[in-house]
N, C-alpha and C positions, 0 to 999 in steps of 0.2 A: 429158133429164136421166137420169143412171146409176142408180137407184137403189141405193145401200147398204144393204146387213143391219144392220140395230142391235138390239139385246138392250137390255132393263128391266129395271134386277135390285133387287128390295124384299129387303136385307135387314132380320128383322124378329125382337123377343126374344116377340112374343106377350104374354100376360099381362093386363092388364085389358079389361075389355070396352069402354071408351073406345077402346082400340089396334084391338080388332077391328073395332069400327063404322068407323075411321078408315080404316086396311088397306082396307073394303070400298070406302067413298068413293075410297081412292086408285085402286083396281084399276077402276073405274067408269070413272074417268075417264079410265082407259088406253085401256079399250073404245069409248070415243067419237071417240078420232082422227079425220081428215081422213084421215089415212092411217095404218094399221094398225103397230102393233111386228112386227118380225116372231119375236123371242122378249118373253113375259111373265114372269120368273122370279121365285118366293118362295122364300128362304131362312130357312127356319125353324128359330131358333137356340132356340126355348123349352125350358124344363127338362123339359115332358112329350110334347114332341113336336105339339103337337096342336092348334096352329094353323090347320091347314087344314081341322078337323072345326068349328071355328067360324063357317068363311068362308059366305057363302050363295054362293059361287063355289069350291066345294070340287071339284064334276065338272064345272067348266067347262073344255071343250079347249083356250080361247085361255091358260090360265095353266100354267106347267109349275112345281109344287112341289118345293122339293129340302130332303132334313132332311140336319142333323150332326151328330146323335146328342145333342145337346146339352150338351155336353159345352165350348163353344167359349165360356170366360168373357171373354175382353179381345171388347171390340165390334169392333174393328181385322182380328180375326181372321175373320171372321164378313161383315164387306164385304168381305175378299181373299176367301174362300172363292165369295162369290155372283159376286163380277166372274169369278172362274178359271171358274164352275160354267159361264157363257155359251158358247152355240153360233154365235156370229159375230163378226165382227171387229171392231164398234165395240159400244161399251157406254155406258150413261150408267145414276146411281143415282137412285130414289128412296127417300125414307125412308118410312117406314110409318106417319107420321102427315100426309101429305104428300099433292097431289093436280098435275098437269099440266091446262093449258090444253088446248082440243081442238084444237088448230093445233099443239103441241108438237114432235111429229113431222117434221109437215112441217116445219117451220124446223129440226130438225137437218138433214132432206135435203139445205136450201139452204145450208146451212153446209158439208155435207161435199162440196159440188162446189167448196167454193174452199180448205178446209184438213181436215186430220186430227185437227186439236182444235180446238174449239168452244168459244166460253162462250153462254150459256142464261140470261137473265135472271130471277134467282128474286125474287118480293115474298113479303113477310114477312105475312101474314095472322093475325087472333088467331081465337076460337072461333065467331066471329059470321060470318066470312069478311069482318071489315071490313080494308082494309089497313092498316098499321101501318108498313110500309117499303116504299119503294116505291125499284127498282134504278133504274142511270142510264140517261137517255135520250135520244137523238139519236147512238149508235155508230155509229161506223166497220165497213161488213160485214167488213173485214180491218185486223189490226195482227200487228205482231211479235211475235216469245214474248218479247222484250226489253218493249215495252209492253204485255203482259199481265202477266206478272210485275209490272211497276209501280204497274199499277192494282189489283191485289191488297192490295199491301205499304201505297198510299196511301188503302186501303177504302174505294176506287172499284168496284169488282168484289168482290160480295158473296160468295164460295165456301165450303159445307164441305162435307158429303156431296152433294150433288148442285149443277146448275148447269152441271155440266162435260162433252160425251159426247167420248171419246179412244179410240184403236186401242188394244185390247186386247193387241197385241202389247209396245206400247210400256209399257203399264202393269205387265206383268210385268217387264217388263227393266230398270225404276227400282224392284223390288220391291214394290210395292204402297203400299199403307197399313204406316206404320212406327210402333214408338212405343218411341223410345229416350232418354225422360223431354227430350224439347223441350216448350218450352212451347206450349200448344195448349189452345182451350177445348174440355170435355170430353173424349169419345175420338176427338176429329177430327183426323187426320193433316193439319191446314192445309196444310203444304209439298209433298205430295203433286203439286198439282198447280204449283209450281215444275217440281219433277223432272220430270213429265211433258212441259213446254213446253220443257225442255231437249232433246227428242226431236225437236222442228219450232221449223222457221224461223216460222213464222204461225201465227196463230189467226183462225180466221174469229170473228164475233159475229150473234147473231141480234138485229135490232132492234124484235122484240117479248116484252113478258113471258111466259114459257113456263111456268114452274111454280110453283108455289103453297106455301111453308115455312111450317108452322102454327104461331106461336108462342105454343103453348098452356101451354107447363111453365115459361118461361122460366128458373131456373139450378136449379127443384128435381124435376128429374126426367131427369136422366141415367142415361145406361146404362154398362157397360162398367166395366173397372177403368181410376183414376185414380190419377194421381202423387201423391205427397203433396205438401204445398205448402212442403214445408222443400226437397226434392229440385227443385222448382218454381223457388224461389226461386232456388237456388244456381247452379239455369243459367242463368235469364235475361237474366243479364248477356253473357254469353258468346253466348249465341244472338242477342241484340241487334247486340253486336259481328262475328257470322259474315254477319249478314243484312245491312247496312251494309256489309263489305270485296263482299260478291258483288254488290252492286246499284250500286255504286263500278264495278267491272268491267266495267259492263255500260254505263258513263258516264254515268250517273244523278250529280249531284254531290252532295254530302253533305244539304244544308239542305235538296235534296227530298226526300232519304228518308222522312224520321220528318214526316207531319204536327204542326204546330202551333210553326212556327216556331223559333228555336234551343235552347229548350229539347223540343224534340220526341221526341227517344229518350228523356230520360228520364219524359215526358208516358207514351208507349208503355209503357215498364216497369211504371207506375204503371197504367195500364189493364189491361197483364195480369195482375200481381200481386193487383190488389182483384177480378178477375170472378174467379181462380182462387181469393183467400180465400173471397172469399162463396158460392162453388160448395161448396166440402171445406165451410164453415160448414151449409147449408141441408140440404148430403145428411146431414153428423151429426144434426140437429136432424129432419131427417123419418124417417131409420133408425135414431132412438137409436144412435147409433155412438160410444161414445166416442172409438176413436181416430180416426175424419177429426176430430173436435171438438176433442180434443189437438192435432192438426197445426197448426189453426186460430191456434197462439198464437205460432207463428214470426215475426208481422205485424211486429213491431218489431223483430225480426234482418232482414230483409227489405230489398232494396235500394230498396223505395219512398220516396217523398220525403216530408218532414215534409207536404207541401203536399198528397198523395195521401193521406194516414194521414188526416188531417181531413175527409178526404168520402167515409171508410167507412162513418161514421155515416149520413149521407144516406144512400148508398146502397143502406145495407144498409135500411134504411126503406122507399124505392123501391122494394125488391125485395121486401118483406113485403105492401107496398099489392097491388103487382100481382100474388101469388099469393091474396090474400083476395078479390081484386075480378075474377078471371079464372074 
């Protein structure tokens, strides 16, 4: 078997000492491979530079530190910068409160003898490292970028910053990480990795869980600058509509698109409109901010459905339980 060069790239805003302890946990567990990365990269976008004075892996050789002056406010900017910063041809992300299995690696190897992009099975872990979502199982080691894409759209395949390793070639050349107000939870380029599967006929799949997605903040602790949810609002429909004609195309027929039967797209709308309200809601209410908190009241101009408007309450409830009890 060939082996391929693959690059790790963390990028990371730094900042509380929970991030730094986590950061170290994740870089541990890079170090424990089956078989080795052959680049470690941190990207350290904090405002004082000085992230890697807190690592207890600050002069270790297997990790190569890259700063950006700090200066790099949209998060979008900050993962193109650390994919671009790699020294090899394929890349895969993780986040910096995030950790990889010790086989990780190896299963991209075995991925990248039968395609050029990969998906990575991430489980959703909370603080205790109990699972909380667990990806699907029993894949196919090979499908289409036509059935990748679909398993995406049908939130079969769980993706947002990591989960994915791809030729660094091709991810420059679909532009990176974009963020031209689609709708998307937090600063995550979700379509990204559309664009990227538009580059190969296949996607291999690794059929075991590979990495570990902490979810420690659940909607109150994002980074990056966000859309507002009026601006939110007013594409969603239209984005719904683009995603629908390109999955049409690709001869998917309508009624599988949008899970939850025929009223399904507008089920979807109603999903992204209430985690985008309660996103801009939670970061006003934790930054004193009043304008995300202003934004917050476009809910009723909004293309959600009377039947969506009625289980903000709940949710928003849900979402308070589980940041007191986390």
């Amino acid at each position: 078997m060939e082996k391929k060069k693959v690059s790790i790239v963390i990028p990371t805003v730094g900042g509380t000492e929970r991030r730094k302890i986590f950061l170290d946990k994740g870089l541990e567990s890079l170090f424990a491979q089956t078989i080795p990365f052959d680049e470690i990269l941190v990207l350290d976008n904090s405002q004082l530079q000085n992230v890697r004075e807190g690592s207890k892996y600050a002069t270790d050789k297997r990790v190569h530190w890259k700063l950006t002056g700090g200066h790099l406010v949209n998060a979008l900017d900050s993962w193109n910068m650390a994919v671009k910063s790699a020294h090899n041809p394929y890349v895969t992300i993780l986040g910096d409160d995030d950790y990889a299995m010790p086989y990780a690696h190896e299963e991209i190897q075995k991925c990248l003898q039968i395609a050029n992009l990969a998906y990575l099975p991430v489980m959703k872990v909370n603080m205790n490292g109990d699972i909380v979502k667990r990806p699907p199982q029993n894949l196919e080691s090979e499908i289409s970028s036509n059935e990748f894409r679909y398993n995406i759209m049908i939130g079969r395949f769980w993706v947002s910053l990591m989960g994915v390793v791809f030729f660094k070639k091709d991810f420059i050349y679909v532009s990176g990480f974009q963020d031209a107000l689609i709708p998307h939870y937090g600063s995550a380029d979700f379509y990204l990795w559309y664009r990227l599967s538009t580059q190969q006929s296949k996607v291999a799949c690794s059929t075991q869980n590979c990495f570990c997605y902490l979810h420690n903040a659940y909607i109150f602790d994002w980074v990056g600058e966000i859309s507002s949810f009026k601006d939110f609002s007013k594409n969603i429909i239209n984005h719904a509509n683009l995603v629908e004609q390109s999955l049409v195309k690709l001869g998917i027929t309508k009624t599988k698109i949008f899970p939850g039967g025929k009223n399904g797209k507008q089920k979807f709308i109603d999903q992204m409109c209430i985690a985008k309200y309660i996103q801009g809601l939670s970061i006003g209410i934790k930054k004193k901010n009043i304008e995300f908190l202003s934004q917050t009241r476009g809910l009723i101009n909004s293309p959600i459905s009377l039947k969506g408007m009625l289980t903000v309450p709940i949710k928003l409830i849900i979402a308070f339980w589980y940041k007191l009890t986390n």
